[in-house]
Every structure is written in structure tokens, then in C-alpha cells.
N, C-alpha and C positions, 0 to 999 in steps of 0.2 A: 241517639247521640246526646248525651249530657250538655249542659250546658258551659261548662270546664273546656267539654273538646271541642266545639264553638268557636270556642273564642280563642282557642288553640291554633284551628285549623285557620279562622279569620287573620289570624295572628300571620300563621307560614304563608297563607297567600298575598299579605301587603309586602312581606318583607321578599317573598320570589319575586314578583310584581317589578317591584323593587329592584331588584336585583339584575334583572333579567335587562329593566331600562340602562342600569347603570354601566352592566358588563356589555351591552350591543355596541353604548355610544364609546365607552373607551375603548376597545376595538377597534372601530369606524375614525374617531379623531384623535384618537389616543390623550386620555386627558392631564396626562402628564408634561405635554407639550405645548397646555394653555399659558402656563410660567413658564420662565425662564429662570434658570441658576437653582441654588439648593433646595431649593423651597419649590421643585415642583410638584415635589410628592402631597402638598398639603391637596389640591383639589380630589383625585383621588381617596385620598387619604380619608377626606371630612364624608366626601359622601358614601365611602366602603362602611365607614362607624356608625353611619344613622342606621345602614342596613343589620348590623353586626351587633348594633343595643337593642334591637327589633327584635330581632329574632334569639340572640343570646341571653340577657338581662338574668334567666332566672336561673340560664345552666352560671354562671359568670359568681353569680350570688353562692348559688350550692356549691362550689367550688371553694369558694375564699371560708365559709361556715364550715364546710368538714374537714382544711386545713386548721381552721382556729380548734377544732375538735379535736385533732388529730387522726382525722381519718382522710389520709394524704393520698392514698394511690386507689384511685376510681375513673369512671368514665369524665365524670367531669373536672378531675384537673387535668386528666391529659389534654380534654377539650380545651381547656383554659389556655395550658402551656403551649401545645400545637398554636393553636390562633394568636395569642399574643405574640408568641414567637414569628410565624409568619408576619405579620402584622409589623414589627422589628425589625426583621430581615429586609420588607418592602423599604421601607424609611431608610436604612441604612446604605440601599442601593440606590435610593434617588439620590440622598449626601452625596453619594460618590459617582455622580452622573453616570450610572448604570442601568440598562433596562430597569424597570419599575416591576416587580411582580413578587404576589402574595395577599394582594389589600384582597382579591378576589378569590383567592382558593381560602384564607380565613374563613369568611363568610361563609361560604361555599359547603366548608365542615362543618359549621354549626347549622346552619340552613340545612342539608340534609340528617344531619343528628335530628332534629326537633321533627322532619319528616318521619323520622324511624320509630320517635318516641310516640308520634302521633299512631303510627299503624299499632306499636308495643299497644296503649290504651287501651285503641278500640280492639283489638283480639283480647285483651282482657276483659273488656265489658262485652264481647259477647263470648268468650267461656264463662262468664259468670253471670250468665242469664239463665243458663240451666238450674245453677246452683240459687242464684237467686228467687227462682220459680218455687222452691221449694223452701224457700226462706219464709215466703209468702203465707205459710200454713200455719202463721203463727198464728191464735186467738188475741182478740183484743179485749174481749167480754164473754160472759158467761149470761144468760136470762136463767135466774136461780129463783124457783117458788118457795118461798116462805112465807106460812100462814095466809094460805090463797091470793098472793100480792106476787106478782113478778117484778125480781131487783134486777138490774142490770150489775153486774158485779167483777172484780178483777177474778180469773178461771185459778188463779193461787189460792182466792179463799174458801172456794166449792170443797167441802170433803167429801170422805165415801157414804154413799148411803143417798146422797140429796139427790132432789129432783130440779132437775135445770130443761127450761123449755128452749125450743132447736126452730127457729122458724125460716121460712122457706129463702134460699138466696145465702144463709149466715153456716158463717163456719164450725163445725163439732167441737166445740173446745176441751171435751173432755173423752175418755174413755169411759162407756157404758152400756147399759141395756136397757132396750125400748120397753116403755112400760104403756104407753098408749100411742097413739096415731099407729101410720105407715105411711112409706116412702120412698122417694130414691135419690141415692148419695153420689157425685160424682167422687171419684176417687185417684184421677190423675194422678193431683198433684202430690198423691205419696207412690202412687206404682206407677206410674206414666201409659198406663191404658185408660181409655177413652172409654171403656162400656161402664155406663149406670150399674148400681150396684141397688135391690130393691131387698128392704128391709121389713120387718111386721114388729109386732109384740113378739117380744123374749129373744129376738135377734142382738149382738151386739155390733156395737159402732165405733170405730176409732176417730180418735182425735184428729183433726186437719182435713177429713173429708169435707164435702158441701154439699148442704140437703138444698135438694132440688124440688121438689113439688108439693110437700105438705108439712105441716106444724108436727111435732113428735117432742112426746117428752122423755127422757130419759133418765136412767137411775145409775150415776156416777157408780165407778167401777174402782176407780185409780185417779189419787191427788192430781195435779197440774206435773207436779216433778215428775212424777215415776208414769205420766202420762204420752201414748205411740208419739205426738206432738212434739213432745222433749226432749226424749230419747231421738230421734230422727235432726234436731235443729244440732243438739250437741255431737252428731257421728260428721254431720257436715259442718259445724265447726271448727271442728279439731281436725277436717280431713286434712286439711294444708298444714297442718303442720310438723305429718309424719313426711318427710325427705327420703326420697327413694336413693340408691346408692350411687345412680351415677349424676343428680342434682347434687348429694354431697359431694362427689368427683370434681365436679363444673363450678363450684363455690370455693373448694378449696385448690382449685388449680390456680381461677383468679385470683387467689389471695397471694400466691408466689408469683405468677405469670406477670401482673402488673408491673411490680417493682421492679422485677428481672430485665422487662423493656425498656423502664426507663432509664434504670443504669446505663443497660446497651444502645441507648439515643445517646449519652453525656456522651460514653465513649465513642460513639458515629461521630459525634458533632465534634469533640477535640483534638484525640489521637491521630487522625488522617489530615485536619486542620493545618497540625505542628509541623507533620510530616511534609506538606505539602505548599502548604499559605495560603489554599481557596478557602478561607472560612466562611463566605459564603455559601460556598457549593455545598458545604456538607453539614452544613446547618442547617440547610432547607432539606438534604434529602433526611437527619436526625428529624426533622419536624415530620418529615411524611411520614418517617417508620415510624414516630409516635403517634401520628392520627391511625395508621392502618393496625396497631398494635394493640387497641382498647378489644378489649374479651367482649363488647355488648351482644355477639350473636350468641354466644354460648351462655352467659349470663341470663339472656330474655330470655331465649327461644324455647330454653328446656325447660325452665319451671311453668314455664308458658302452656307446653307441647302437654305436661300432665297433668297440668290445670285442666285445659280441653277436654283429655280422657276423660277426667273425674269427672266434668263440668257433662259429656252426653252421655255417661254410665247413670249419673243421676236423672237426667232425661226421661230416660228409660227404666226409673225404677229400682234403678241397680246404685246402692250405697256402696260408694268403694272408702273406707276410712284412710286414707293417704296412697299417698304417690309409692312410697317403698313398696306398698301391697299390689299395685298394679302393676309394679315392674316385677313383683317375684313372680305373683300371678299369669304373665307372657311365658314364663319360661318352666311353670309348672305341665309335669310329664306321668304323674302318679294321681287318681281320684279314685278319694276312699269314699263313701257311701254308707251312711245307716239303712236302714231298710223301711222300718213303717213309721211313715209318716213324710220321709223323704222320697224315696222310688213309689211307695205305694201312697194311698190313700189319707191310708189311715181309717178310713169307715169299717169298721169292722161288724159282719155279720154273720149269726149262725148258720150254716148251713150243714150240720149232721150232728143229730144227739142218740148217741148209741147208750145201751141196748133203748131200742124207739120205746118198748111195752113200759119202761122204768124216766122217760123222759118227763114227765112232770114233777118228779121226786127227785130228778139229777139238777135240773133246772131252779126248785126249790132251794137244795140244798149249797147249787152254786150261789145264788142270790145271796143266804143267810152271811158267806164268808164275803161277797166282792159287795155291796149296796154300797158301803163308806167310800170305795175307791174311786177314786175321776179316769183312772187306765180307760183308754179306749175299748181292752178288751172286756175288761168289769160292766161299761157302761151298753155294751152290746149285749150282756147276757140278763145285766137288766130290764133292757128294753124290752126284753121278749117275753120276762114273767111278770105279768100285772098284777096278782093276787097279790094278798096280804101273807106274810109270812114274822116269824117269830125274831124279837130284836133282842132276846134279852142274853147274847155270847159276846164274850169276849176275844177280839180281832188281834191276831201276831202277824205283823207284815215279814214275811221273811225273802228278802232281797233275792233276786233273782229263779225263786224257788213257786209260791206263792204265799196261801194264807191259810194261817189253820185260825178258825171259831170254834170255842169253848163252852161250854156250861156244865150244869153242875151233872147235866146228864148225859150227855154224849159230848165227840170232837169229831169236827168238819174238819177234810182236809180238800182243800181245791188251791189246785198250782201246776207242774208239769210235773216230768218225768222225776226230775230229782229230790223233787220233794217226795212222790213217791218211794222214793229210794232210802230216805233220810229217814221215814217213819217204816220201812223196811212192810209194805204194802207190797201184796203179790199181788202184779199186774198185768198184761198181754200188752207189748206195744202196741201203738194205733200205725199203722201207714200210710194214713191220711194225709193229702194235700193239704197244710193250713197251720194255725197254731190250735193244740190240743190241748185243752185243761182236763186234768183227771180231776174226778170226784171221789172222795173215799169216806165211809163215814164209821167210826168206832174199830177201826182198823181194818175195814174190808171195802177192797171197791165199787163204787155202785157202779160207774158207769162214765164215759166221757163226753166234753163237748167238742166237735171239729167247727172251729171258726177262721173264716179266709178274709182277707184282705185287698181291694184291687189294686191292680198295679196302673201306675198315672201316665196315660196317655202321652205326656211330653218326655216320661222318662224313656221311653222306645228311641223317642228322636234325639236325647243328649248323649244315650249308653251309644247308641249306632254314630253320631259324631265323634266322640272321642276314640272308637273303635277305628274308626278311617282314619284319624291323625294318627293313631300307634299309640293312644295312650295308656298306660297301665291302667286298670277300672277293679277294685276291688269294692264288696259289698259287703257289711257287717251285720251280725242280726244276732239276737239272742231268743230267737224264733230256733226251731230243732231242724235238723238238717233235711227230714224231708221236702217241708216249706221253701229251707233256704235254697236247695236243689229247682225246684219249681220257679224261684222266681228268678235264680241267673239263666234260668235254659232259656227261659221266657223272653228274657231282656241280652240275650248273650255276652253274661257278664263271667267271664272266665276263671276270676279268682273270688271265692267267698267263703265266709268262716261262720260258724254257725251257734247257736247255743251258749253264745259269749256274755256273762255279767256286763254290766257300763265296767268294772274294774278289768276285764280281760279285755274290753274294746279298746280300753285308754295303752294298753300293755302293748298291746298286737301293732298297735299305730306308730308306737314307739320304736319300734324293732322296725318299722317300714319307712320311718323317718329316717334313724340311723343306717339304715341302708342304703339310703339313697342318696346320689349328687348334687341332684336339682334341687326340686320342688315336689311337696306335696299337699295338695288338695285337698282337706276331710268336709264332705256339706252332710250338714245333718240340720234337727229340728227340736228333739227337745233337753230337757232342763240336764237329763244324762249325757247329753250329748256334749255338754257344756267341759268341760276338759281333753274333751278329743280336741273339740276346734280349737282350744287356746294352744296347746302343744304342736298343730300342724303347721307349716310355712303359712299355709294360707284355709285359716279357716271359712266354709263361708254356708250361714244359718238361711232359713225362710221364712223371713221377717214379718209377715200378714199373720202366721200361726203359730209362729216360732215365739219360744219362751224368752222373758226377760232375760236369762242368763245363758241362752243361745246368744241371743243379740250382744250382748255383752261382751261374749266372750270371745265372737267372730270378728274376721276383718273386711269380709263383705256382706251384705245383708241383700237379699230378694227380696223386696216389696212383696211384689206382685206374688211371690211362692209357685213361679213357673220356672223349673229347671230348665226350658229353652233360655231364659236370661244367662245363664251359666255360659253359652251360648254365645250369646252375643255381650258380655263381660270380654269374655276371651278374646274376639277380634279386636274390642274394642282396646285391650292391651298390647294385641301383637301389633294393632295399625301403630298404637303409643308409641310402641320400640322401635316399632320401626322408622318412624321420624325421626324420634331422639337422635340415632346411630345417625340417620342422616343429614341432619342438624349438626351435630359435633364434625362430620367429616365433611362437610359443604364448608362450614367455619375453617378449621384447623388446616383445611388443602389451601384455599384461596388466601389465605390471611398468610401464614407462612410462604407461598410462593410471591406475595406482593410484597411482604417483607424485605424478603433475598432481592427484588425488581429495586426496589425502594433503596436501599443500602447497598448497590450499585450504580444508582442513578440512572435505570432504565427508563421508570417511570416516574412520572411529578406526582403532586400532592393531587391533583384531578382522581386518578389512579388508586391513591392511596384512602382519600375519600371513599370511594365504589369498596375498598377494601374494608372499611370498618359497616358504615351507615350502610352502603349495597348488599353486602351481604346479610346483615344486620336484619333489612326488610324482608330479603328473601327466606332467611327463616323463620319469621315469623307469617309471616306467608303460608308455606309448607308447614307453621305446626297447626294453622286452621283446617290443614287437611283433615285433621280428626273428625271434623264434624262435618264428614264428606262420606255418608254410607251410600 
């Protein structure tokens, strides 16, 4: 608890304290009856006001300031108008030697208001301790060697290439690769799991981890800006500021709803007045429907309720970039899927080089065309040929095909089928399980590689959940159809398309968006993948491995790069909606029926009170349920 809400709460207990001595004794002796004649409303009167500048002073202030502003119809002028007004109505009835009543239902409303705002606070500071946890990963310094000297330095001014030492306790402030020591990093505070993460020479390290047990130095990778640190502080910056649709619903209601009541308070208070000549009576009941008529539960509760959401999705690792994304996110029915690197691995290993007698020469000649490429599948095929081989051909990347190498003597072709096709190569399809690179060299084929990819253990467990909810589960791949066949049977995923360019993935998605009512879902991983996820309702990357312009492009990011998070993302939005819904109709039943009570004169301002601040607590109450797994 701050020390704000301290002196908050110290605040509402002197003035209940208070309150409670003042309301027992005027009950019991009625203190309206210590004078006699006009003037008995002053004792009353004096000590309802000490209670009533106690506890009001700053709603009393922000009222008269956003009237000088022009920002007239809010919680706190109805606060104002209500309590003054009561506060009037008392006095007027003591003038006219009538019961005495109002000095303590004033009170009463602001005194419970200030309880309401009090619980508002503290459910903000603690949804915003998730969020703040992660605020936390900020660096404050960098230990940067220059010319055998360690500077302590601001992490802005490190560039790529430097050597910045990492000592045991202090946090990673850059993105890089360990060039000496080893160690272990904790890494909660960006994925929200708790297991050490142990690192050596030539491993890399992200920014906002915390090296736990030994000195390491490392070789900066990525400035401070475009650092995992930066990128992670600005997605949670900016998350509140995307408005989901029915937070804009609940801000723009209020913006009509307010004004609306208080017209229909003037007319409570006059029209039946004229009609009738109790100007009292229906003054005091216009004051009740004005106190019961203030919007604060729908106002707080809801930006509140997806505060929370966001506030233990980050908890847990799970970047949700605004509230709009988590509410389409509940009602998404359609998950689209890349395939490697997203369902599977992505480790890619050889496991069959046909014909076997020609594999040192298929192997070679794959090498001469893939060495330059970072492709996972490129970097599997060189893992496996260690010899030296000849550097002096010139490389064509041909998109989605593969690569033909040149020289003055021969031409490499290594790619799939259609590249074979393209250079009109007579070839025997493979019917291998895997992805297949054909080799071909001077227009005839040597021979092919079959290499497989595994499929990631969590992905069994999210395909088989959203298979029980009913959800539509589509898988993309630009893998050839016997692979992609292997790995929907594998994962029983019903609908997948196979052999697709990144331009035919982004096409196919599009047609499955326009088809649909809802929502759709596309999670994927890398740098291709980056305009599927921008064009889905809800894109959402795997932010540990995922590329710059995944993350960019997506509106949920996975730390951790466990598609069980997708998982528990999901609950974590359908509990969201489902409070909201229950928060608006807990409000709009209770408020509306105290209304109608209220502008009949069923019930008093006691009543009416319970109807704005009681309700008020109760859903903010119910939107801390979020953080109730």
C-alpha cells in the first residue's frame, strides 16, 4: 500500500469514526432539539460539516475545477450537487420546524464514495503490479570494457560489436552473445517461469534477464532501442491504450447517460413540485436519483476488469498489446498455424540422403548452393558436411523455389520440386516423410536430401484443446504435402494447406478472414510470417524466437514460446468477458431499479447511496476475480 492510500484510508477512518459518533448520538438525543426555534438545525448542522470537509475537501475541489474547465457532468459534480443539495434541503426543514434530515445521508454519500475510491486504487495497484514487475527489466547501466578499463555507462550508449561485462545479481541490459564465462540467467521477469536458464560461450542472452551465478562478458548484438528490453517496455506501455469495444461502449454511454440524469433530477425536483407543493419531498427524492444515477460502477469496473486481464497475462509471460485484443481474443473461433518453427521445432535434421553410394557429393553440392543462408533447413545441411568445399559460385535466392549456384563451370540447382520443374529437370518424386531438397547439377539430378522436423510437444496439448472447444484449427506450410499430411494426422489437425509461398499464406488467410463472423487467430514465428499476423483479428508471434517483425507485427506475443500460453491467454480472456458482462449487468439492473425506487419515493438516500458507491465496490470486487486462477 502506498503511502497516498495511507493517508487515504487514515483519512475515511477519522472521518467514519466520526461519523458513526455523531449519527448514534443524534439518534439517541436528537441533536436538533439541544435549541430551540430556527436555528436548531446549526448543531447538527456544524458538526455533519467537519465530518463532510474530512472526508470530501478533494472530491468538493475537483468538482468546482472541472466546472471552471468546463467538464460539468462527472462523478464529482453530481457528488457535489447531491450533498449540497441535501445538506439544503436539511436546513430548509429545520427553518420550517420540520423533521431535520439529510445533514447525515450528505455525509453518508461522500463517505462511502471515498470508500469506493479507496478499493478503485488499491485493485489498481494490484493489477498494476503484474505490469509493473515487468516495468522492472528496465537497465539502469551497462559495465562496458574499453581499453581494458570497465565504465559503468548509460545501456543507450553501448553499440553493436562492444564488449559489456554482466556481473553476478545485475541485470542483461543488452541483447548479445557470450564471449567468455558461463552461467545462469533467471528469466521470469520476461516469460513468468521460474526455471534458470544456463548459458556458455556462443549462446545468446536477452536483455532484462538476471545473471545469477558468474561474471560473463558479452558481445552486444542490438543498440539499447531495438533491444528484447525495449521492445517488451513499449508493447506494455502502449497496452492501455488500445480500448477494447465495449470500454469505448462504457465511456461513451457515460458521456450521454450523465447529462440525461441530471436533466431528469431538475425535472423530478420541479414538475411534480408545481404539480403538487411538496417541494421538499421531491427534492430530496431528485437528490437520491442523482446520487444513485452517477455511472462509477461501469466507469471503474470495466477499464479496471481488463486492466487485470492484461495485468496476469503479463504474469505469465503473455504480452497482450491492449484490451481491444483481449476482448476479440474471447470470442476468437478460427486458429490458423504456420508449421515450422511454430507446431514443430524447428531443429531440423537430416535423416535420409538418397541414392546413399552418391551422398558425399549430394551433400557437397547442397553445401556449395545453401552456406550463405541462416534457413534452418540450409543450416542442418551444413551442419552435417564439415570438409572444405569450393566458394567461388554465384548464389540466386529464388523465393519459395530454392537456390541455384553458378560458375564459370557448372550450375547447382538445390531447392524442391518446383524448382526442378522451373529448370525442366527430370526427376522421380521422393515420398518421404519430411521436407525434401532436390540436388541437380548441369541439368541432371544427383540425388536428394529427406530432412524432418519434430513436432513440439505442447503443440499435442493446444491442437487437442481447441479440438474440444470446437474450434476451427487450420495449419499452413510451404513444406510439400506429404510432410504437411504427416504432421496434421500426427497433431489431428483437419484442415491444412501445403506447398504455400509467404504470398499464397498471406492470400489463403485472407479468404478465411472474409469468411468468417468472428475471429481469427494466425500464431506464427517468423519474419514471413509477419503480414499473416498483421491482417488477422488477432495475430499472436513467439516472442523468445520470434523475429523483430513477428513481434511487431503481432497483437499478442509469448515470452516463454510455449503454445500452452495460447492456453491460458484464452481463459484468461474468456474469465475477462466474463466479468465485464457481469459488471455492466450487476450495474445497469441495480442502478436502474433504484432509480425507478428512488423517483417514487420508495426508498431514501441510504438506498440510493448502496445504489451508486455499493454497487460501485461490488464490481470492483468481482473484476479482482481475474486474478483468481
Amino acid at each position: 500500500m502506498t503511502s497516498k492510500q495511507k493517508k487515504n484510508l487514515m483519512r475515511i477512518i477519522v472521518a467514519l469514526t466520526l461519523f458513526i459518533i455523531i449519527f448514534v448520538v443524534d439518534k439517541f438525543i436528537n441533536l436538533a432539539s439541544v435549541f430551540n426555534g430556527a436555528l436548531n438545525w446549526l448543531l447538527p448542522f456544524s458538526l455533519y460539516l467537519a465530518v463532510y470537509i474530512i472526508i470530501g475537501y478533494d472530491v468538493i475541489y475537483k468538482a468546482l475545477i472541472n466546472i471552471k474547465n468546463g467538464q460539468i457532468f462527472d462523478e464529482c459534480f453530481l457528488m457535489l450537487v447531491a450533498t449540497i443539495g441535501a445538506f439544503s434541503l436539511a436546513i430548509y426543514r429545520g427553518v420550517n420546524g420540520l423533521q431535520i434530515e439529510g445533514f447525515d445521508e450528505a455525509c453518508a454519500v461522500l463517505l462511502f464514495y471515498q470508500i469506493g475510491e479507496f478499493f478503485q486504487n488499491y485493485a489498481v495497484s494490484k493489477s498494476r503490479k503484474s505490469i509493473s514487475a515487468l516495468m522492472d527489466i528496465r537497465p539502469d547501466y551497462a559495465n562496458l570494457r574499453f581499453q581494458n578499463k570497465i565504465q559503468t555507462v548509460d545501456p543507450e550508449v553501448v553499440q553493436i560489436d562492444d564488449i559489456i561485462v554482466i556481473n553476478p545479481g545485475e541485470k542483461v541490459p543488452l541483447d548479445g552473445i557470450v564471449v567468455k564465462g558461463e552461467t545462469t540467467l533467471d528469466t521470469k521477469s520476461l516469460t513468468g517461469e521460474a526455471k534458470p536458464s544456463c548459458v556458455v560461450v556462443g549462446d545468446s542472452v536477452i536483455s532484462g534477464t538476471i545473471n545469477l551465478s558468474s561474471t560473463i562478458e558479452v558481445k552486444v548484438t542490438r543498440q539499447f532501442y531495438n533491444s528484447t528490453v525495449s521492445k517488451v517496455l513499449e508493447l506494455v506501455e502502449n497496452a492501455s491504450s488500445k480500448k477494447a469495444p465495449s470500454e469505448k461502449f462504457i465511456t461513451k454511454f457515460a458521456r450521454y447517460y450523465t447529462p440525461i440524469v441530471v436533466f431528469l433530477a431538475i425535472f423530478l425536483a420541479i414538475v411534480p413540485s408545481i404539480i403538487t407543493g411538496n417541494w421538499n419531498i421531491w427534492i430530496y427524492r431528485a437528490l437520491s436519483f442523482l446520487v444513485v444515477s452517477c455511472p462509477c460502477a461501469l466507469v471503474i469496473s470495466i477499464p479496471l476488469t481488463f486492466f487485470s486481464g492484461i495485468g496476469v497475462a503479463s504474469k505469465k509471460g503473455i504480452l497482450i498489446k491492449g484490451s481491444n485484443y483481449l476482448e476479440k481474443f474471447s470470442k476468437a473461433d478460427t486458429f490458423v498455424f504456420d508449421k515450422t518453427g511454430t507446431l514443430t521445432k524447428g531443429n531440423f535434421v537430416i535423416t535420409k540422403i538418397y541414392p546413399e553410394e552418391k551422398s558425399e557429393e549430394i551433400l557437397r553440392l547442397a553445401v556449395i548452393a545453401e552456406h550463405d543462408l541462416s534457413h534452418p533447413i540450409a543450416k542442418s545441411i551444413c551442419a552435417k558436411y564439415q570438409k572444405d568445399f569450393p566458394k567461388n559460385y554465384l548464389m540466386t535466392d529464388l523465393q519459395g523455389l530454392g537456390i541455384v549456384a553458378k560458375n564459370e563451370k557448372d550450375i547447382i540447382l538445390c531447392g524442391n520440386e518446383k524448382l526442378m520443374k522451373k529448370y525442366h529437370i527430370n526427376y522421380e518424386r521422393c515420398q518421404e516423410s519430411g521436407t525434401i531438397v532436390y540436388v541437380a547439377q548441369n541439368n541432371k539430378l544427383i540425388g536428394y536430401i529427406v530432412i524432418n522436423d519434430e513436432i513440439k510437444e505442447e503443440s499435442y496439448v493446444l491442437i487437442n484443446y481447441l479440438n474440444n472447444i470446437k474450434a476451427k484449427v487450420i495449419m499452413l506450410t510451404g513444406d510439400n504435402e506429404v510432410t504437411a499430411k504427416h504432421v496434421a494426422e500426427e497433431l489431428r489437425i483437419p484442415n491444412y494447406q501445403a506447398s504455400l509461398l509467404p504470398q499464397n499464406k498471406y492470400t489463403y488467410l485472407s479468404n478465411v478472414i472474409k469468411n468468417n463472423h468472428r475471429a481469427v487467430c494466425f500464431v506464427g514465428d517468423g519474419i514471413n510470417d509477419a503480414p499473416s499476423l498483421m491482417i488477422s483479428d488477432i495475430g499472436i508471434s513467439m516472442g523468445g524466437i520470434g523475429s523483430d517483425a513477428a513481434i511487431e507485427a503481432s497483437d499478442i506475443v509469448l515470452m516463454k514460446d510455449d503454445l500452452k500460453s495460447i492456453i491460458e491467454a484464452r481463459k484468461i480472456a474468456k474469465k475477462t468477458m466474463k466479468i465485464v458482462l457481469e459488471n455492466i449487468w450487476l450495474a445497469i439492473v441495480i442502478k436502474v431499479l433504484i432509480l425507478i425506487l428512488s423517483a417514487l419515493g420508495i426508498t431514501n438516500m441510504w438506498v440510493a447511496v448502496f445504489g451508486d458507491v455499493g454497487v460501485t465496490i461490488l464490481a470492483i470486487l468481482n473484476s479482482l476475480r481475474v486474478f483468481l486462477e
